[in-house]
C-alpha positions in Angstrom: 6.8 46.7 -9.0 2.9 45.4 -8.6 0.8 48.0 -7.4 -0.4 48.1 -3.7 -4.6 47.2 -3.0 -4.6 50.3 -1.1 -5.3 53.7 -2.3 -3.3 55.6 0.6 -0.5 53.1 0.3 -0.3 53.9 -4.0 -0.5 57.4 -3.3 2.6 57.1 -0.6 4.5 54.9 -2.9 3.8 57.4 -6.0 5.6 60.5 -3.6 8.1 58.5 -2.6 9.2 57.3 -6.3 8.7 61.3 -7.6 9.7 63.0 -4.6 6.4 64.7 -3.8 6.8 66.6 -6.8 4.8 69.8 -7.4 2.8 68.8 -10.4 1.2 65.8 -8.7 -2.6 65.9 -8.0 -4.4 63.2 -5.8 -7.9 63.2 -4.7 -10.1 60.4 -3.1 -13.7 59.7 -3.8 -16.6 57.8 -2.3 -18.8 56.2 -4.7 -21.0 53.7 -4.1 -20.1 52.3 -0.6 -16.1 52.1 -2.3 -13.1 54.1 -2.5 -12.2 55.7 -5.9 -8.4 57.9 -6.4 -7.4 59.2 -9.0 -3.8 60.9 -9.9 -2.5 63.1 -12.7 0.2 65.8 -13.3 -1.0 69.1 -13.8 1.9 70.1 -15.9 0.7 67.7 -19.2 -2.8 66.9 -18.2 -5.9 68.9 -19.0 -7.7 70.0 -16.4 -10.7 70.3 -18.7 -10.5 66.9 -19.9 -10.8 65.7 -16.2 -13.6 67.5 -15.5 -15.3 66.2 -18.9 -14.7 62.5 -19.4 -13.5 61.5 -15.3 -15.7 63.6 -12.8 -18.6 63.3 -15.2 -18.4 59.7 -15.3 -17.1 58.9 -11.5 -20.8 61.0 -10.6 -23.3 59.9 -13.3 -22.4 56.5 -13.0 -25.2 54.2 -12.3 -24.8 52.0 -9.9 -27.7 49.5 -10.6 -26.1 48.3 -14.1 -25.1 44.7 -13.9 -21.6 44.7 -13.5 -19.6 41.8 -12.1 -17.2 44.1 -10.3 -16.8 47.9 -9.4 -13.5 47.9 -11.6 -16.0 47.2 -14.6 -18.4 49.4 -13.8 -16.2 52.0 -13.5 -14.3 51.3 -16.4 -16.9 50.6 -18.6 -18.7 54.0 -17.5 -15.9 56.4 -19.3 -16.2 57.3 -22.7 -12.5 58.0 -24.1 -10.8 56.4 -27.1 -7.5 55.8 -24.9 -8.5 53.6 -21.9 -6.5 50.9 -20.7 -5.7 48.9 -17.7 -2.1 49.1 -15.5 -0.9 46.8 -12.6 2.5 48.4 -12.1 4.2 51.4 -10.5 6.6 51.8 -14.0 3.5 51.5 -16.3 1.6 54.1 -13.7 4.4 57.1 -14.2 4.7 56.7 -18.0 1.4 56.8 -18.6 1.2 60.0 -15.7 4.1 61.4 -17.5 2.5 61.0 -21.2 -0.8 62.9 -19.7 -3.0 60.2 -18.6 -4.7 60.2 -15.5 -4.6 57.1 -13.2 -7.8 55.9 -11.6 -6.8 53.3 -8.8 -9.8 51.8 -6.8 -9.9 50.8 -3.1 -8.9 46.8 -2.9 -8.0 46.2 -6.3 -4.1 45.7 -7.5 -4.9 47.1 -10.5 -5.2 50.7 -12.3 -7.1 52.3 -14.9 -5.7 54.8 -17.0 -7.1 57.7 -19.4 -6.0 60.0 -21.8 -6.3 63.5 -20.9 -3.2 65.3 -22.2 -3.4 68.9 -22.8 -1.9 70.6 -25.8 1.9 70.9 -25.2 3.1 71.6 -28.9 2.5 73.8 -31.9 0.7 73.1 -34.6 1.4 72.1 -38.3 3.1 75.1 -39.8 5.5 75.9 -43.0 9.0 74.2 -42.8 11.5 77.0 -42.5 14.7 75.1 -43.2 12.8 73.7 -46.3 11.2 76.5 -48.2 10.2 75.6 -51.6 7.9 77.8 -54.1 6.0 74.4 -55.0 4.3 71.7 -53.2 2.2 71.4 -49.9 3.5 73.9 -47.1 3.3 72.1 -44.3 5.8 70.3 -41.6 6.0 68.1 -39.1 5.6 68.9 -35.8 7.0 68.1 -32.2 3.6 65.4 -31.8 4.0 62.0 -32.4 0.8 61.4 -33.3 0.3 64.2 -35.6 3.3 63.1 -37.5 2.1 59.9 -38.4 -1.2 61.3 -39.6 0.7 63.7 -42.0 1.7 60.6 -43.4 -1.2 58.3 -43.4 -3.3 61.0 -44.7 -1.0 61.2 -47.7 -0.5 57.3 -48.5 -4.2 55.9 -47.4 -2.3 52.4 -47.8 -3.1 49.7 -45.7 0.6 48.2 -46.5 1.8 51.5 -44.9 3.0 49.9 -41.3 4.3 51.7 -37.9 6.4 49.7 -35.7 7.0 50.9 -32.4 9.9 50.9 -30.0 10.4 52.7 -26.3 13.7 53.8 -26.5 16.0 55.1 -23.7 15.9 54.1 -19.8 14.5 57.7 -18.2 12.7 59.2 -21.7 11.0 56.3 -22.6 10.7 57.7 -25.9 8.4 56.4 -28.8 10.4 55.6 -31.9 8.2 54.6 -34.7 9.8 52.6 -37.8 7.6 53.5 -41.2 7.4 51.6 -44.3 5.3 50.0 -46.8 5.2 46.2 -45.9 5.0 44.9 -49.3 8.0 47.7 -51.0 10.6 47.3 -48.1 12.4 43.9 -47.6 11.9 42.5 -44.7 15.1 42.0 -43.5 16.2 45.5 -43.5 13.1 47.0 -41.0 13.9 43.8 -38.8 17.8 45.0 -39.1 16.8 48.7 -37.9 14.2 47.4 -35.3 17.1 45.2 -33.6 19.3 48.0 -33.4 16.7 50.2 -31.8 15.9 48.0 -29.4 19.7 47.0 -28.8 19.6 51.2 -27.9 20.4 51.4 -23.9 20.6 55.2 -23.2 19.4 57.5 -20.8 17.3 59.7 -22.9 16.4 60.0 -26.8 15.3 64.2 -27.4 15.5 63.8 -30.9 15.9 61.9 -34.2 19.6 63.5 -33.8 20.4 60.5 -31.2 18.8 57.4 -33.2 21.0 59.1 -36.7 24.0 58.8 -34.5 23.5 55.6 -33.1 22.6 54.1 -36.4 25.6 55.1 -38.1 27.9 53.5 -35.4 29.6 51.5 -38.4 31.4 52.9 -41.2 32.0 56.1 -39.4 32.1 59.3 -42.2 31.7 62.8 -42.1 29.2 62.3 -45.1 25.9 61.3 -43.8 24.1 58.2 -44.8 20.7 59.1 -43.6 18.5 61.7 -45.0 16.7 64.4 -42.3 13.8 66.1 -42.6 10.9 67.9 -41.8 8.7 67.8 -45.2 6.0 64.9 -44.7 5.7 64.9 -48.6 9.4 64.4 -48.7 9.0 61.1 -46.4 5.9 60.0 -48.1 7.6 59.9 -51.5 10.7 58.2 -50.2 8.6 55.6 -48.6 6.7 54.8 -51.9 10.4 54.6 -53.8 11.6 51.9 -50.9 12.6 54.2 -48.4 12.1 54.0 -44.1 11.0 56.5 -42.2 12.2 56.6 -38.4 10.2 59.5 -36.1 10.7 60.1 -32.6 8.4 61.3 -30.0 8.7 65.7 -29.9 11.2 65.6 -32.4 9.7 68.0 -35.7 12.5 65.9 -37.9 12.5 62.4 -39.3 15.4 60.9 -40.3 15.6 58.9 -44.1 17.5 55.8 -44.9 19.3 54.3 -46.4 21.0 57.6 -48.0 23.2 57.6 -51.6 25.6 60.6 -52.7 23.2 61.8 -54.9 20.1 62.1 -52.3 21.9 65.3 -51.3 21.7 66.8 -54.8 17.8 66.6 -55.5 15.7 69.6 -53.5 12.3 68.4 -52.0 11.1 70.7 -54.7 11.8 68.2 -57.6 8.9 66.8 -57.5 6.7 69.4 -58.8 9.0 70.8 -61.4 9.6 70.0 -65.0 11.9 67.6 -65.4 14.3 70.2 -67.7 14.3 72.0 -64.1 14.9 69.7 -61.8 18.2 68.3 -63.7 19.1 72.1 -64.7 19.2 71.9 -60.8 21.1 69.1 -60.1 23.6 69.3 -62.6 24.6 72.8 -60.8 24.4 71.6 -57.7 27.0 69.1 -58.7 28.9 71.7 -59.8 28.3 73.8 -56.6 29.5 70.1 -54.6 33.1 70.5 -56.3 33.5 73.9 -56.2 32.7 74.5 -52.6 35.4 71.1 -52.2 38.1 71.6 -54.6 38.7 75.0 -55.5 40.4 77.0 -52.4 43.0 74.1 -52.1 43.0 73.7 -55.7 43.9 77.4 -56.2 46.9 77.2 -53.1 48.1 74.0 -55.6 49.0 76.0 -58.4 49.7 79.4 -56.9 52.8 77.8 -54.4 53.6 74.7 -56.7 52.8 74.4 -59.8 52.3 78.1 -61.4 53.7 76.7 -64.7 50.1 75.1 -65.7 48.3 78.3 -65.2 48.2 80.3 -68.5 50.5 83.5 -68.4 48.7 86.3 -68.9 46.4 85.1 -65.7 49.4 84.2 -63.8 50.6 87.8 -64.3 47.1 89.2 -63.2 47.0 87.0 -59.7 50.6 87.9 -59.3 49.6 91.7 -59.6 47.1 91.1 -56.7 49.2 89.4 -55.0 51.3 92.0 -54.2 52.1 93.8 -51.2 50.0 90.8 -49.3 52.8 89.8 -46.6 51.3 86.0 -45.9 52.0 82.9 -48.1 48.9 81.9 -50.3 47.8 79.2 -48.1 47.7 81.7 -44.7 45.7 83.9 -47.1 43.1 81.4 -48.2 43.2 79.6 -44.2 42.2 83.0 -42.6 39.9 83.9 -45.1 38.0 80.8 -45.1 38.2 80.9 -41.0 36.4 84.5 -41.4 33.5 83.2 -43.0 33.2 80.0 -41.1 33.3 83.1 -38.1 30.3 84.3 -40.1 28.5 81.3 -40.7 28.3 80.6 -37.3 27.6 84.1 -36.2 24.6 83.7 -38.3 23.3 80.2 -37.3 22.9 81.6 -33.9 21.9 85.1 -34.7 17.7 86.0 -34.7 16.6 84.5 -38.1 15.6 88.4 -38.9 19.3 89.3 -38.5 21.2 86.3 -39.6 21.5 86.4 -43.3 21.9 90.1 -43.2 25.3 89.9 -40.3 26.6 87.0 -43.0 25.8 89.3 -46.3 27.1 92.6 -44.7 29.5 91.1 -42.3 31.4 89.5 -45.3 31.4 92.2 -48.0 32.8 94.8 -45.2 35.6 92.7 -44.1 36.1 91.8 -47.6 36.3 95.1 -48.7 38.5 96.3 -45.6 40.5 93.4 -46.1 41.8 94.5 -49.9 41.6 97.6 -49.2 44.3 97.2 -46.1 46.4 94.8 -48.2 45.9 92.0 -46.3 44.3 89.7 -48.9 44.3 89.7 -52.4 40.8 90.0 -54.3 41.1 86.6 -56.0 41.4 85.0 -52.9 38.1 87.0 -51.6 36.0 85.9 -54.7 37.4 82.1 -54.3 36.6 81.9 -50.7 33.1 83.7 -51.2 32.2 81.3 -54.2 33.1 78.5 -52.3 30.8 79.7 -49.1 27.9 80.7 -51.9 28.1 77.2 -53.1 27.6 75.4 -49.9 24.2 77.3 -49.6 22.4 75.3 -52.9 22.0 72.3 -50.2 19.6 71.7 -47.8 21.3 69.3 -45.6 23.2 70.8 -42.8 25.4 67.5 -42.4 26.5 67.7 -46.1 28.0 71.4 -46.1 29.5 70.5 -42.8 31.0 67.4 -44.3 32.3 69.3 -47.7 33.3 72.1 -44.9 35.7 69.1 -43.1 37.0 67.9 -46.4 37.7 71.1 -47.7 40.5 71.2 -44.6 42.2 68.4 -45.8 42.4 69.0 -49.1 44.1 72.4 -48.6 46.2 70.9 -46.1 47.6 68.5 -48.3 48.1 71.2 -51.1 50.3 73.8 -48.9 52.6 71.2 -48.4 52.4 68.7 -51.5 51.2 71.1 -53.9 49.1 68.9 -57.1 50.5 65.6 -56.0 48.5 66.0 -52.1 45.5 67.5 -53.7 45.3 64.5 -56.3 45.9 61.6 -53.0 43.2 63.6 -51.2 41.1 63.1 -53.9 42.0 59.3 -54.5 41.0 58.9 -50.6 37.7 60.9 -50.7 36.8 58.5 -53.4 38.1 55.4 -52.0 35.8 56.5 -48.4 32.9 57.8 -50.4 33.2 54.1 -52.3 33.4 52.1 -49.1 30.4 53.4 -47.3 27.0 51.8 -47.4 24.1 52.3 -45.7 21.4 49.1 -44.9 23.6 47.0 -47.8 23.0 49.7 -50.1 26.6 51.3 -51.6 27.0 55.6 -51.3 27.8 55.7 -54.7 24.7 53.7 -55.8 23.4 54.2 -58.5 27.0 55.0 -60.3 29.6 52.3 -58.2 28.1 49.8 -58.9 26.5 50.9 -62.2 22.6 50.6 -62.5 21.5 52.1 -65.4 17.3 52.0 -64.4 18.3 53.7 -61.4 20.1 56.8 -63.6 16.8 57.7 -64.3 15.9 59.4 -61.2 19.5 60.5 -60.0 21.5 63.4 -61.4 19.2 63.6 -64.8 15.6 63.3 -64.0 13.6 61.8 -66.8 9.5 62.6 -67.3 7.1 61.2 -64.6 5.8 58.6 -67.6 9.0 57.0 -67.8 9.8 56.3 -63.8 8.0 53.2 -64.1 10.0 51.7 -62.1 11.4 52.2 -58.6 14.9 52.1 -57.8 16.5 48.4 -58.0 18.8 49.1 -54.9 16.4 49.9 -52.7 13.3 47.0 -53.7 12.4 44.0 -55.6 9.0 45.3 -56.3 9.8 47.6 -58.9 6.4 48.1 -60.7 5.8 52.2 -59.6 3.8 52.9 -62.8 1.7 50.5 -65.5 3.1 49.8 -68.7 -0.2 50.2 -70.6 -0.2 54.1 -69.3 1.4 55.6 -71.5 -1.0 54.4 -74.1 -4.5 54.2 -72.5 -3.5 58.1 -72.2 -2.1 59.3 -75.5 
């Protein structure tokens, strides 16, 4: 809707939209022989920034300058880097709303706008779901803005590109689409800026809405973009080939596309020695399977197939076993449902209390659980190995998807014994094979094989030899120069 030529009609029509709202501030002026209003919301503008860049302006303005029209001399009167022209009542509240004040003059069907949010967020402090010894220490925030410098300040690339898209029908939300322009093929940023704009929602709060609207297709428990809150995390996955989605007061930004083995490297790779960093991987491979395979595994061979475990440890988990009056697989269920009890207990606990409810709060029931003879100690070190294990990863949506697979697997072993745990593991291959991500297969870089790309995935080879980035992700491959290695020998 075009705005109205008439100060006192604007000002009506503004209440009427918002309701008279609390946080609405109007005020009319007389300068020069004309009528000057201007509007803001007290709630996200400063009132500081008013006073500095509008009042000082509307009264020092000299009105002798040779303008061609009061709208230009006001405009061209205020010094701020944000100033910009309106003619609607939509373009009005989202700019009020974003902490610009509206200057609306008497007779003219147009607005100007200025920039004088106040300070609504925190600033730039250490990530605390990504600690790491090594490496810069800070995170990205809940402003836009001052995301995208974290990451222009890091790549000083004019190829670095930010696409913008307002996304949802109340929020009007800024998602930005990163990448470098001459790394990223085109046709996957225009694939991801379709689908955003394809988006028609009420609200976007965080990147947790664009993730789940993304991965409409090819629906999986196992995610297939990688979240974040490490800027140098984003910055080296947009130099590998890599986009970067942020969204307006959201501190995370979401990765993509994802592979399996994403999940196993720690944001801490990159300033280890490679020895390290694939001593690391390698267990947390390990860690991925045990925390999977081992509780059903165990209820395979202790209800079904006891013949395949050795006899002298048979005769040692039968000894424990007895006196406990539920089958194996009860055992192992409510054991594993008493530490998912835990988990969650300390998820929503005080982070000064959490870890300490989960350590204490599992080696007491533990303990009282033996000792009462309601589970066997094997099945308390199983289940606490398994829960251990889950902790090596740093992705939330992976332990909850090894957490859902886990179910099925000792589902399928209580009542199929080997031959369920083996077709279980048949399908969580066959699913983990069928998903992609932007054309790019899960498995990538071992189904299909790409030997370049092994460099960088469960092994991590010395800095010198990454020359290259990874094939599945770019054309442009060239990461290091060839003649390095021997102008620096």
């Amino acid at each position: 809707m075009k705005l109205n030529n008439s100060i006192e009609s604007i000002f009506e029509t503004l209440n009427k939209i918002n309701g008279k709202s609390s946080d609405i501030v109007t005020r009319i002026l007389e300068k020069n022989n004309r009528k000057v209003g201007y509007i803001y919301l007290e709630s996200v503008s400063s009132d500081d920034k008013i006073s500095d860049f509008l009042n000082k302006a509307l009264i020092n303005m000299d009105r002798k300058k040779p303008f061609d029209s009061f709208y230009d001399l006001i405009q061209n009167s205020i010094f701020n880097s944000k100033v910009k022209t309106i003619e609607t009542y939509e373009d009005m509240y989202y700019h009020l709303a974003s902490g610009f004040t509206v200057i609306v003059i008497d007779k003219c069907e147009k607005a100007i706008v200025v920039e004088t949010r106040q300070k609504l967020d925190r600033g730039v402090t250490e990530s605390t779901s990504e600690t790491i010894t090594r490496g810069p220490k800070d995170s990205f925030t809940e402003n836009h803005n001052m995301n995208l410098g974290l990451i222009r300040k890091r790549i000083k690339d004019p190829n670095l590109w930010y696409e913008e898209v307002k996304v949802g029908r109340r929020s009007k939300s800024k998602v930005t689409v990163a990448y470098i322009k001459d790394i990223v093929p085109n046709y996957k940023v225009e694939k991801i800026l379709n689908e955003l704009k394809k988006v028609d929602i009420d609200a976007v709060i965080d990147t947790g809405y664009i993730r789940e609207l993304l991965e409409k297709e090819q629906k999986s428990v196992f995610p297939k973009v990688i979240s974040t809150e490490r800027p140098d995390l984003a910055c080296t996955s947009l130099l590998d080939g890599k986009i970067v989605i942020l969204v307006e007061n959201s501190p995370f930004v979401i990765i993509l596309p994802a592979v399996l083995t994403d999940f196993f490297k720690s944001p801490e790779d990159n300033y280890q020695k490679p020895f390290n960093v694939s001593f690391s991987r390698i267990l947390r491979v390990i860690c991925f399977f045990l925390a999977l395979l081992t509780p059903a595994l165990y209820i395979a061979l202790m209800t079904f197939n006891q013949e395949i475990i050795p006899d002298q440890l048979l005769i040692s988990l039968a000894i424990q076993r007895d006196g406990v009056p539920f089958p194996t697989a009860i055992e192992v269920l409510l054991f594993v449902l008493t530490f998912e009890v835990l988990r969650e207990a300390d998820i929503h606990s005080p982070s000064f209390s959490g870890s300490a409810m989960n350590v204490v709060g599992a080696l007491i029931l533990g303990d009282a659980a033996v000792a009462a003879g309601i589970v066997s100690p094997i099945v308390v070190i199983i289940v606490a190995a398994t829960s251990i294990s889950e902790l090596v990863f740093y992705d939330v949506d992976v332990i909850d998807a090894i957490r859902e697979w886990r179910l099925l697997f000792i589902i399928a072993s209580t009542f199929m014994g080997l031959v369920g745990f083996v077709a279980i593991f048949i399908m969580f291959i066959a699913k983990l094979s069928s998903l992609e991500c932007l054309g790019t297969p899960y498995l990538t870089p071992f189904s299909p094989l790409n030997i370049r790309s092994l460099k960088d995935s469960i092994i991590r080879v010395t800095r010198k030899k990454l020359k290259q980035r990874p094939e599945y992700l770019t054309k442009n491959l060239k990461r290091l120069d060839d003649n390095y290695e021997k102008n620096n020998c």
